[in-house]
LONUVEX-74761 format. One record per atom (N, C-alpha, C): x, y, z. Coordinates in steps of 0.05 Angstrom, whole numbers, padded with zeros to 5 digits, always signed. Layout:
! LONUVEX-74761
XYZ ...
//
This chain:
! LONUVEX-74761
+00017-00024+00000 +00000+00000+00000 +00018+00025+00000 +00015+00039-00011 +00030+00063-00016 +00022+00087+00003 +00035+00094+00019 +00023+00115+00043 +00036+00140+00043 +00027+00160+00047 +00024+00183+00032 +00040+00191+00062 +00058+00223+00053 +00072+00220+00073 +00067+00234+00102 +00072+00228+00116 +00056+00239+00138 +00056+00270+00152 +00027+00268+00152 +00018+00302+00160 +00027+00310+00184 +00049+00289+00206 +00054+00296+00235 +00029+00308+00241 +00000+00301+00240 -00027+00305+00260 -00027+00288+00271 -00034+00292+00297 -00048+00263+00318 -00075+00271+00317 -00090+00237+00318 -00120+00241+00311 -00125+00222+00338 -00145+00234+00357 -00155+00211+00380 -00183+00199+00359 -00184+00166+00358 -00199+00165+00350 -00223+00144+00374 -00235+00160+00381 -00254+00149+00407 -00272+00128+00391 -00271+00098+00408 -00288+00069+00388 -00280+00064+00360 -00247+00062+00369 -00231+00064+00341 -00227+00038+00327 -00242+00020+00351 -00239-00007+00344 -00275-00019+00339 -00285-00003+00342 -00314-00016+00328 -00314-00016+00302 -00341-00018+00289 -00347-00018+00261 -00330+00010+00250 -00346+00021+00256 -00346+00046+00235 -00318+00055+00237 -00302+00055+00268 -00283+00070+00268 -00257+00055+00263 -00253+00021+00258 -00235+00013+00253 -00227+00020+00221 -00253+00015+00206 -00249+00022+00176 -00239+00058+00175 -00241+00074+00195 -00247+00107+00192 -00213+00106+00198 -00205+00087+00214 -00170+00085+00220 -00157+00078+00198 -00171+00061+00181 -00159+00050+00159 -00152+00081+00133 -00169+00086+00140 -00170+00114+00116 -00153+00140+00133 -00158+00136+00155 -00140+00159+00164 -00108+00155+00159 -00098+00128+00165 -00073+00115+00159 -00068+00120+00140 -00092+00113+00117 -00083+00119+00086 -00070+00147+00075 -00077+00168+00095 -00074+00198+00086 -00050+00213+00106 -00035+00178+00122 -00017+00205+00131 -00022+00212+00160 -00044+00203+00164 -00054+00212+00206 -00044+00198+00218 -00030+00202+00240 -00025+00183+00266 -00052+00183+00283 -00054+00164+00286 -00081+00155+00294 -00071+00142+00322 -00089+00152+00345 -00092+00142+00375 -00117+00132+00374 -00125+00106+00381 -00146+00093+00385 -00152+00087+00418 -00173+00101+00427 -00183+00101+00444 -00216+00076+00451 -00211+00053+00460 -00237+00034+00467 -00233+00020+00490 -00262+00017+00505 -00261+00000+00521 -00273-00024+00526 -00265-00030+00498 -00280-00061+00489 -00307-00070+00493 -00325-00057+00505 -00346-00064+00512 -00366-00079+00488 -00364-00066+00465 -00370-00078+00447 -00361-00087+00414 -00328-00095+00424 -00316-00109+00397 -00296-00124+00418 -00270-00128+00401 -00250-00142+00401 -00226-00130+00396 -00206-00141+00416 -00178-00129+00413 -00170-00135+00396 -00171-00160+00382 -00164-00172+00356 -00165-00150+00332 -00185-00134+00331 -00192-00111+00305 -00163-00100+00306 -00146-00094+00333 -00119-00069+00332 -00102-00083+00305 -00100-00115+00308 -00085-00129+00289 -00097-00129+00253 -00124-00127+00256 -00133-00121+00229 -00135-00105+00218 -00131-00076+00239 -00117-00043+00228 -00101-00049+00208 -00071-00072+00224 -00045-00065+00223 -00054-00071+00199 -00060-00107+00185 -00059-00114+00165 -00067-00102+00141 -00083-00092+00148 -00100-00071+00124 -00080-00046+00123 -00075-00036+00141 -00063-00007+00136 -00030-00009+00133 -00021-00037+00144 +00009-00032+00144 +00028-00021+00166 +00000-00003+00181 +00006+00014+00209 -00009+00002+00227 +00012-00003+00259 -00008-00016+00279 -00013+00014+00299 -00035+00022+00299 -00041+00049+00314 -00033+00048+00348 -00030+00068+00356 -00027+00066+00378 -00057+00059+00402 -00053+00044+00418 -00084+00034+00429 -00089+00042+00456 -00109+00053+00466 -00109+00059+00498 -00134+00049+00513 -00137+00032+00529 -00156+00013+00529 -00173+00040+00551 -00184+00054+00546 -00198+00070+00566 -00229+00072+00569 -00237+00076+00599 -00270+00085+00588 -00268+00120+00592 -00284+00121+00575 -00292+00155+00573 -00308+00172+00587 -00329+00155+00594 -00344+00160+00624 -00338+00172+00636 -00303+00164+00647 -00297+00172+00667 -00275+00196+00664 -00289+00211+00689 -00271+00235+00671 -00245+00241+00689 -00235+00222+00707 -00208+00213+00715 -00189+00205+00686 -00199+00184+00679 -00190+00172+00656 -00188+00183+00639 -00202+00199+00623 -00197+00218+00597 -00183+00235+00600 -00182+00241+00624 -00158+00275+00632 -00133+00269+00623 -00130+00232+00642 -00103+00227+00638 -00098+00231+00607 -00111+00203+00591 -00119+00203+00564 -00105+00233+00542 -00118+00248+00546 -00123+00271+00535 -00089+00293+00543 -00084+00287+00560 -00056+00296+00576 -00025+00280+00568 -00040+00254+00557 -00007+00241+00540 -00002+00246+00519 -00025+00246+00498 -00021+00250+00469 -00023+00288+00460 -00016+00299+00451 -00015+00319+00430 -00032+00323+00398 -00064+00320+00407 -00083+00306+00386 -00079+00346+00378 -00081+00334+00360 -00092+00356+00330 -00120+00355+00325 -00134+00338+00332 -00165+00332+00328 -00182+00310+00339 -00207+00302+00343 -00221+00284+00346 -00241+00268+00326 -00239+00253+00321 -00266+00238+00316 -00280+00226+00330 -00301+00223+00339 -00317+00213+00380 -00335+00191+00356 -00330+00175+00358 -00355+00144+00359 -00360+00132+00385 -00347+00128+00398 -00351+00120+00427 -00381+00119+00437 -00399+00107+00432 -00419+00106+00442 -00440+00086+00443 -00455+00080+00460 -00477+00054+00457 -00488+00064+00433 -00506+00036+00421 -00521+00052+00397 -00539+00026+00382 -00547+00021+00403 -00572+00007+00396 -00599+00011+00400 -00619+00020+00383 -00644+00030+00389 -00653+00022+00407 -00663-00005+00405 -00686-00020+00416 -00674-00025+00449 -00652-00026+00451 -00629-00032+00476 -00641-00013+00492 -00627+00018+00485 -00638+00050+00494 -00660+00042+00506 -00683+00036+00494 -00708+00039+00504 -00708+00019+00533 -00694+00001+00529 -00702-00003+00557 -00677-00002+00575 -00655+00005+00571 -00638+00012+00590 -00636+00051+00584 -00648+00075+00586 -00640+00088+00579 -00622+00109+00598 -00617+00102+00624 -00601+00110+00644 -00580+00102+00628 -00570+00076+00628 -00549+00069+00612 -00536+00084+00586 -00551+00097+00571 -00552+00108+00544 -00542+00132+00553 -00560+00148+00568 -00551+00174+00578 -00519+00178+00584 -00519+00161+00608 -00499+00166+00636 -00472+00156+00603 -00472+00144+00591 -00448+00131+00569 -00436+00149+00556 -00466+00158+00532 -00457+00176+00512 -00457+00199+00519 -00472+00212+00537 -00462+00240+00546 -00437+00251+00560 -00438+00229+00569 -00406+00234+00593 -00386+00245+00588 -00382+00218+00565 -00360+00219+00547 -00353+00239+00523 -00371+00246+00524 -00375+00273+00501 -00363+00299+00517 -00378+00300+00547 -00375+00324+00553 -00349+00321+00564 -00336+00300+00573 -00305+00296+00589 -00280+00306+00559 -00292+00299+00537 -00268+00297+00523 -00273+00333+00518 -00292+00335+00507 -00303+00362+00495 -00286+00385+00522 -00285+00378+00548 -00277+00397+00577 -00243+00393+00574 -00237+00375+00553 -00210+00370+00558 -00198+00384+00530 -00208+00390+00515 -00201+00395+00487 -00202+00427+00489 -00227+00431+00503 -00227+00471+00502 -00208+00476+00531 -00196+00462+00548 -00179+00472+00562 -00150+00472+00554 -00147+00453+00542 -00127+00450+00532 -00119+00468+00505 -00142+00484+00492 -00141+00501+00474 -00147+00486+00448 -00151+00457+00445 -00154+00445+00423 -00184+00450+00412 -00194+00434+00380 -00208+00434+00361 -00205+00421+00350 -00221+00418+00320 -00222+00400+00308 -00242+00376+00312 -00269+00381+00320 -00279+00355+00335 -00308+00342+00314 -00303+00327+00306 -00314+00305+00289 -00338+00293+00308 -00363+00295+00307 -00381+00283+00319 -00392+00258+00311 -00396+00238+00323 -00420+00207+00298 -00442+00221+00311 -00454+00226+00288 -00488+00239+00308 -00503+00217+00273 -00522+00220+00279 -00538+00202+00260 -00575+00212+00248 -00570+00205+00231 -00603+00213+00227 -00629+00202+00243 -00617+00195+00267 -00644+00187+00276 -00648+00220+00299 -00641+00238+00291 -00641+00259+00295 -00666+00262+00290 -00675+00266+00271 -00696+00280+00254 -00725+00262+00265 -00719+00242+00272 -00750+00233+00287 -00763+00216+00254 -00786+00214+00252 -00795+00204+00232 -00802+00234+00215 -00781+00238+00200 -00785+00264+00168 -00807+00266+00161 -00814+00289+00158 -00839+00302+00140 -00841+00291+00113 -00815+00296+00102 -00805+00298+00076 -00788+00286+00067 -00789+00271+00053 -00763+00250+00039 -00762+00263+00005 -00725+00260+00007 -00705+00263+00028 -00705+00273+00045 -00685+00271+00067 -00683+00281+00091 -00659+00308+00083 -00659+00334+00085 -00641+00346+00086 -00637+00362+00113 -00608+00375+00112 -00602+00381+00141 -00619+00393+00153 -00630+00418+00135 -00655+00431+00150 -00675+00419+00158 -00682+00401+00158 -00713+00383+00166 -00710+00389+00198 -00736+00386+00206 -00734+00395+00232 -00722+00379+00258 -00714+00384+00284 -00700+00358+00294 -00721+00353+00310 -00744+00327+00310 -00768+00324+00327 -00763+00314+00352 -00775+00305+00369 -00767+00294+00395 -00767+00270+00380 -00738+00256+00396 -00720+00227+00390 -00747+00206+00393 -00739+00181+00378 -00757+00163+00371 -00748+00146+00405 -00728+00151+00403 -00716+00120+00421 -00689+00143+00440 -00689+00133+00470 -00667+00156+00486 -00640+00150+00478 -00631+00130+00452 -00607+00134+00433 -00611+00160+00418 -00634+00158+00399 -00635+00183+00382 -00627+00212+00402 -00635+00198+00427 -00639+00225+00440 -00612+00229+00455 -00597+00217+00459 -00571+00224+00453 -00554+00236+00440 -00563+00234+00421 -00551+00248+00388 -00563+00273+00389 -00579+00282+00388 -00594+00307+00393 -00589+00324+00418 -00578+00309+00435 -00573+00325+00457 -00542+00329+00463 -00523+00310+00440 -00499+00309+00440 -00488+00336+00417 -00508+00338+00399 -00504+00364+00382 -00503+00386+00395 -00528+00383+00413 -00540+00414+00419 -00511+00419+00446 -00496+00395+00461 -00473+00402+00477 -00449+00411+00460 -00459+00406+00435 -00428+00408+00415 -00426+00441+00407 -00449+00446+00393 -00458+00477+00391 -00453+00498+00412 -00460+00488+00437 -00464+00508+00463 -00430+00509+00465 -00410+00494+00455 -00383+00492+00471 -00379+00517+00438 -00392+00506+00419 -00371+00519+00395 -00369+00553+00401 -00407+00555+00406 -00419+00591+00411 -00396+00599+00440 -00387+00586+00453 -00373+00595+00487 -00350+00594+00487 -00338+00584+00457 -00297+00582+00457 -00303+00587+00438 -00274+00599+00434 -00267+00619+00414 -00254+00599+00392 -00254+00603+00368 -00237+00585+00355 -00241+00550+00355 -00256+00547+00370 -00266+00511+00366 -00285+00512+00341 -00274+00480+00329 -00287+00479+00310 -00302+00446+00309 -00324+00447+00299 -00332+00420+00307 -00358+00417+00279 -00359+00386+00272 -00377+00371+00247 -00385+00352+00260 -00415+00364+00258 -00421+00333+00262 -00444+00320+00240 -00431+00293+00234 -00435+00273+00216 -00463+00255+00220 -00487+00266+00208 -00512+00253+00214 -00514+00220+00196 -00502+00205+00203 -00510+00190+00181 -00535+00166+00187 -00533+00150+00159 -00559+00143+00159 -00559+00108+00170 -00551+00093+00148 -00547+00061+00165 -00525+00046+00143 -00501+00047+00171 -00475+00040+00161 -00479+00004+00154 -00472-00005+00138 -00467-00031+00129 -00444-00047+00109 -00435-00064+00109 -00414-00074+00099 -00396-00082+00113 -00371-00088+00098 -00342-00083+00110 -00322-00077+00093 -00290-00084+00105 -00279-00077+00086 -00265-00094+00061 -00266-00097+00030 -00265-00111+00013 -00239-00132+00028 -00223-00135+00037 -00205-00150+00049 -00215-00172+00061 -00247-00168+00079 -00247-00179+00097 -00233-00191+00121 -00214-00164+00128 -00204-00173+00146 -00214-00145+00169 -00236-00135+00172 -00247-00108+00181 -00285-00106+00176 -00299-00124+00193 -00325-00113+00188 -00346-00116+00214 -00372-00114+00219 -00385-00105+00241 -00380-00130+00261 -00371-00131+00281 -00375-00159+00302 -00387-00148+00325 -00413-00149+00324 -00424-00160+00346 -00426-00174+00369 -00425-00167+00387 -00413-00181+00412 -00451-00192+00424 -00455-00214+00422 -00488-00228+00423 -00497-00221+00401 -00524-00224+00412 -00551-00217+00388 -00555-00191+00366 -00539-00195+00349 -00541-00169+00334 -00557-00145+00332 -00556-00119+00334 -00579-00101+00337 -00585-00092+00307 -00566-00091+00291 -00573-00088+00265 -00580-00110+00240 -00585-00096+00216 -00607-00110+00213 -00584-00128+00192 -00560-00116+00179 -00542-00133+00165 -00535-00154+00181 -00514-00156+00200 -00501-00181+00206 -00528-00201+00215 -00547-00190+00234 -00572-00212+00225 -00576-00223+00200 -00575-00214+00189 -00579-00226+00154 -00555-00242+00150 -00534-00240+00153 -00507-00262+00151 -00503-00270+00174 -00509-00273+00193 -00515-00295+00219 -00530-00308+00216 -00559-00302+00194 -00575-00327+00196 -00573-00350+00170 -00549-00324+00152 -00547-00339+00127 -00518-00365+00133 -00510-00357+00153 -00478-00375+00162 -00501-00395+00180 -00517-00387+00185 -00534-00405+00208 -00527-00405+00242 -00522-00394+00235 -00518-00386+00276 -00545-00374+00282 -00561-00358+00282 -00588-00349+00277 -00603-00370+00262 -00628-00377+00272 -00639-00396+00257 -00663-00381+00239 -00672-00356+00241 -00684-00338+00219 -00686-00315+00231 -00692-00294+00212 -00692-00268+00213 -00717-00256+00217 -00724-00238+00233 -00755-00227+00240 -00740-00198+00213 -00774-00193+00205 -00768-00171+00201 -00794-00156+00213 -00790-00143+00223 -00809-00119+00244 -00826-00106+00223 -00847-00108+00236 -00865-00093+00219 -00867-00096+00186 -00893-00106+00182 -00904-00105+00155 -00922-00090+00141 -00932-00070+00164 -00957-00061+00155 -00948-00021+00156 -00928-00019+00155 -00916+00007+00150 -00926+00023+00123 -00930+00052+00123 -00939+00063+00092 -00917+00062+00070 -00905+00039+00063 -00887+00047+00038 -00894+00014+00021 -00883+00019-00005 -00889+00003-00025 -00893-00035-00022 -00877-00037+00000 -00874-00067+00011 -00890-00073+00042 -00883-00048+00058 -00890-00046+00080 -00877-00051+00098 -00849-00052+00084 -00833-00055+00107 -00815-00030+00112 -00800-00030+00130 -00785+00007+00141 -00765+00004+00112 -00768+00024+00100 -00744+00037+00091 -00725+00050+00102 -00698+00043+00087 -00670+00057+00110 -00648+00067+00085 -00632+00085+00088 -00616+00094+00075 -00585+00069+00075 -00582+00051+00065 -00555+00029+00078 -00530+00047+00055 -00518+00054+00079 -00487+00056+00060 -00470+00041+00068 -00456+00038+00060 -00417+00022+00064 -00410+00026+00078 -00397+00025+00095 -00386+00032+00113 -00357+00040+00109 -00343+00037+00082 -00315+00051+00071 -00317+00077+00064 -00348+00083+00046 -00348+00103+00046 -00363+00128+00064 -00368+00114+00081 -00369+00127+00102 -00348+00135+00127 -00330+00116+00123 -00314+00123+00146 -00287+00144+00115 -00285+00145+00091 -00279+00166+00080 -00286+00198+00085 -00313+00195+00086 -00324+00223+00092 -00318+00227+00120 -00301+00216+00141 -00296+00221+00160 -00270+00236+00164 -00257+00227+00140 -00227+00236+00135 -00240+00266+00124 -00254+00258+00104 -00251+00290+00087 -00267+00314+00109 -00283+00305+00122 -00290+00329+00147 -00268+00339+00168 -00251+00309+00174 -00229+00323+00194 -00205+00342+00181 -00203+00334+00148 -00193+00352+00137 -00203+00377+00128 -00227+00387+00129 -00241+00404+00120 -00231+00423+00152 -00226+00413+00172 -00231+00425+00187 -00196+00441+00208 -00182+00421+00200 -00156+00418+00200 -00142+00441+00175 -00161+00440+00156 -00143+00465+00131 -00161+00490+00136 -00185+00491+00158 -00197+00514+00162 -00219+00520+00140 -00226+00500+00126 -00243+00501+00105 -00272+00505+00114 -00279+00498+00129 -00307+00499+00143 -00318+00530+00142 -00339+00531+00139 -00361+00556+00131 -00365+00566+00148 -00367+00547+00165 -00370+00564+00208 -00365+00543+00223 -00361+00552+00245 -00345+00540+00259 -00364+00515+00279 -00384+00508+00262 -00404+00486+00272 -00418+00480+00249 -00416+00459+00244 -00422+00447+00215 -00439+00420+00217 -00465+00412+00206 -00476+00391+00194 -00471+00383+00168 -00478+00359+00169 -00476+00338+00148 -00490+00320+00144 -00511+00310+00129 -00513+00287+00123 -00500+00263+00106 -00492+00243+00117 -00480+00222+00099 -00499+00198+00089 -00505+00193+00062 -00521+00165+00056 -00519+00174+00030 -00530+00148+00019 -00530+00147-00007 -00554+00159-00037 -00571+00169-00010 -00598+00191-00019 -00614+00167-00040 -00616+00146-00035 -00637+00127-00037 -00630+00110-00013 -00670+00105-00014 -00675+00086+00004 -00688+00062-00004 -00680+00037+00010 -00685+00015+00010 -00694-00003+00033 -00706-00015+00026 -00739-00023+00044 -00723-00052+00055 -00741-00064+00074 -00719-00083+00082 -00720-00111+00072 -00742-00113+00059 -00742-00131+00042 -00732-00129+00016 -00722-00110+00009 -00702-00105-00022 -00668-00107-00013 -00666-00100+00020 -00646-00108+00031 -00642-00133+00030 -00652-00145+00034 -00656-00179+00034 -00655-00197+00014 -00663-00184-00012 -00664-00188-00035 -00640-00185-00040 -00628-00157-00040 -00602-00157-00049 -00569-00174-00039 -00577-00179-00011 -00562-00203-00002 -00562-00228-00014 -00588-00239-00018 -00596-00269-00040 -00579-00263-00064 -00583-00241-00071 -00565-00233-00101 -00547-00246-00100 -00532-00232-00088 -00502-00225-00081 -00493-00257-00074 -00507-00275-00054 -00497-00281-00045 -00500-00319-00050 -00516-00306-00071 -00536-00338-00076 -00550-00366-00054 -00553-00351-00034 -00569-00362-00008 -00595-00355-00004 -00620-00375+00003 -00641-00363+00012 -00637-00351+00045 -00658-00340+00040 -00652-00326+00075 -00678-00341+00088 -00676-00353+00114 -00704-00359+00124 -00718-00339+00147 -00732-00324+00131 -00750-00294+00152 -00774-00301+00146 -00781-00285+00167 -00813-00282+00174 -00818-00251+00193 -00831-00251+00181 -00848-00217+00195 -00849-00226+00228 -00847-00201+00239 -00851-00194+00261 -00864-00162+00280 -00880-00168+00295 -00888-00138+00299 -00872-00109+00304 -00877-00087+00298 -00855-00066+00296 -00846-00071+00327 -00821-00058+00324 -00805-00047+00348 -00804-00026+00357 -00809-00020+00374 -00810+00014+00389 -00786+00026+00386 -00784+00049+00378 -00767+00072+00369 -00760+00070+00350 -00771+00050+00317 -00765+00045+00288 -00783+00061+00282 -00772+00096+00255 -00789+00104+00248 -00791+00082+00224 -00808+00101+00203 -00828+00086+00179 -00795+00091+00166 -00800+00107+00154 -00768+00119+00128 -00752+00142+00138 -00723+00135+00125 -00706+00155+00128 -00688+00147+00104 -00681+00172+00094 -00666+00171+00077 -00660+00199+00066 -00630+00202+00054 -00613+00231+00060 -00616+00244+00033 -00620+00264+00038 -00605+00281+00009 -00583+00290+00024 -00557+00294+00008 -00528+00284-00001 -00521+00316-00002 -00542+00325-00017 -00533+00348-00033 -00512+00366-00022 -00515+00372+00002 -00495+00390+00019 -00476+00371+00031 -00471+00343+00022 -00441+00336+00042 -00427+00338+00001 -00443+00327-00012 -00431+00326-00040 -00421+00351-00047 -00438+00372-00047 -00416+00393-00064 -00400+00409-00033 -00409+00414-00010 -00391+00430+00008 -00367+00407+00025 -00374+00383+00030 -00350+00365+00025 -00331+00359+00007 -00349+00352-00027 -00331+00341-00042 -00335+00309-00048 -00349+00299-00030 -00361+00278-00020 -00381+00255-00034 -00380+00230-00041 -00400+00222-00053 -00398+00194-00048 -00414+00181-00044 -00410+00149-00045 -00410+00134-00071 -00389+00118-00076 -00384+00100-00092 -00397+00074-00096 -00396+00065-00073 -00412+00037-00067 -00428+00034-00061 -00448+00006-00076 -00474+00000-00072 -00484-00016-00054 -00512-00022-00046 -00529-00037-00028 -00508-00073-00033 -00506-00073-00057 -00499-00100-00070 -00471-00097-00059 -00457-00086-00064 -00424-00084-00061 -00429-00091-00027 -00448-00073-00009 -00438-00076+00018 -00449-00102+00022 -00467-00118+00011 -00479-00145+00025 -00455-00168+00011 -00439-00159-00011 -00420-00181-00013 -00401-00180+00001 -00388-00150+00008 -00369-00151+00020 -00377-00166+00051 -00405-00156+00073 -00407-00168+00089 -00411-00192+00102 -00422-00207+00069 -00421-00244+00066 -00401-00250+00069 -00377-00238+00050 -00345-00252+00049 -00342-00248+00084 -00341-00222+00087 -00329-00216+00119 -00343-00243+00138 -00367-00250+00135 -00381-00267+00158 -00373-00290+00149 -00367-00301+00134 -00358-00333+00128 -00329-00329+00131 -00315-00312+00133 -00283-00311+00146 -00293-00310+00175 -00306-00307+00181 -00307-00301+00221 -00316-00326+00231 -00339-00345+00205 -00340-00370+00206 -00310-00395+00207 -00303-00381+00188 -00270-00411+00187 -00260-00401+00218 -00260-00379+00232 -00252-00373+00253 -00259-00382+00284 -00283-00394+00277 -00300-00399+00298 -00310-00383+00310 -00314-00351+00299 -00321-00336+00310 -00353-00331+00316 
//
């Protein structure tokens, strides 16, 4: 791999070893970042630090911390010399939220506000939010664009995200010179073409891909799909599914947007997805494609805090990013078949 030479930035990258953010290390590596990975395993595997290396060539530096605590982040935040943040660090399961939502709160807020108290004392910026479209509540209007209104959260995850913005804003308007993006996206899926980098689940999957290749490897003996009787063409929820490569890309090109001072103001939205939506039975379809397996599902009644549809217009991460997704619904369900039948020869 040919690596571009390095920008001497340090990037903390908080849940640098989950989904989204091990692939977001991979691309940061690619461009030159020294990357600090910050997790406290709660929901992946130490094993991912070694599938950085392989993929990127670079084994990142790793700090097994929780963020919670704001003993621990001080230290955290007091060894390295970060140039910026990207924050994933967070629970993020709908249906979970709803019934643990003390849990949800006391997690993702904490940790937001400990790093955020440590970055404006320290005089730093640069801060990369995962905030997600379940912002917006169930949309008026499809597409979803940034202006749509932010309704009260479906589920006290959404409501995390909404209350993690509005802490991000209040720090940007009260320091001088902080600069902060945060990244609404829609529903990350795939992995990375290598398969050596994609979603692991620690139990019962909350999302709706690796269900689909857990029941297609057979560890799952079938797939519910929630709700049938929803207002769209099949009746089942429509969702925006992107890749998860090129999503954790547009992660790079925001921290760079923000790092060269390019940003329009100094608090910035985004939506990330592929500005079509796909229903979850065309999800399902497109896995059989791809993958030439039947799936064995059956309907099931909705789940509390699943709106009906979501799905992004692009338009403002495309032309004020630069930004666009490459890969399709099909591309991410092969790549995430290959990825699940390697985690199979593994015994994983």
């Amino acid at each position: 791999m040919n690596i571009q030479p390095s920008t001497s930035k340090t990037i903390l990258l908080t849940g640098g070893l989950g989904f989204i953010g091990s692939h977001t290390a991979v691309e940061l590596i690619a461009k030159g970042y020294e990357v600090v990975i910050a997790d406290n395993l709660s929901n992946t595997r130490i094993e991912v630090l070694d599938a950085i290396h392989r993929v990127s060539g670079v084994k990142p530096a790793y700090e097994n911390v929780d963020l919670s605590d704001k003993a621990t982040t001080k230290v955290l935040c007091a060894k390295y010399n970060f140039d910026g943040c990207i924050h994933f660090a967070a629970y993020k399961a709908v249906g979970e939220s709803v019934e643990s939502p003390l849990k949800y709160y006391d997690n993702n807020l904490s940790s937001l506000v400990y790093l955020l108290q440590n970055f404006t004392e320290q005089g730093k910026s640069n801060f990369i939010f995962s905030s997600s479209c379940t912002v917006y509540g169930q949309a008026d209007e499809m597409p979803i664009t940034e202006s749509a209104p932010i309704k009260p959260a479906e589920s006290p995850y959404g409501n995390t995200k909404q209350i993690g913005e509005e802490i991000i804003l209040d720090t940007v308007k009260s320091t001088q010179n902080f600069r902060a993006i945060a990244l609404r996206y829609f529903n990350p899926i795939g992995a990375h073409e290598s398969a050596e980098l994609g979603e692991l689940p620690l139990g019962v999957p909350m999302n709706l891909v690796p269900f689909i290749t857990q029941t297609a490897i057979g560890i799952r003996e079938e797939l519910k799909v929630f709700g049938n009787d929803y207002n769209t063409p099949d009746g089942t929820a429509i969702r925006d599914y992107i890749h998860v490569v090129d999503l954790a890309k547009a992660h790079v090109v925001a921290l760079t947007r923000l790092l060269e001072k390019k940003n329009q103001s100094n608090y910035e939205v985004f939506n990330l997805g592929t500005g079509k939506g796909s229903s979850v039975l065309e999800a399902i379809n497109a896995f059989e494609k791809v993958s030439g397996e039947k799936l064995a599902w059956k309907f099931a009644p909705r789940r509390d805090g699943d709106v009906v549809q979501a799905y992004a217009d692009t338009t403002k991460a495309n032309h004020d990013l630069g930004w666009k997704t490459e890969l399709t619904i099909e591309d991410a369900m092969r790549d995430a078949w290959k990825w699940e039948r390697k985690l199979a020869g593994k015994g994983l």
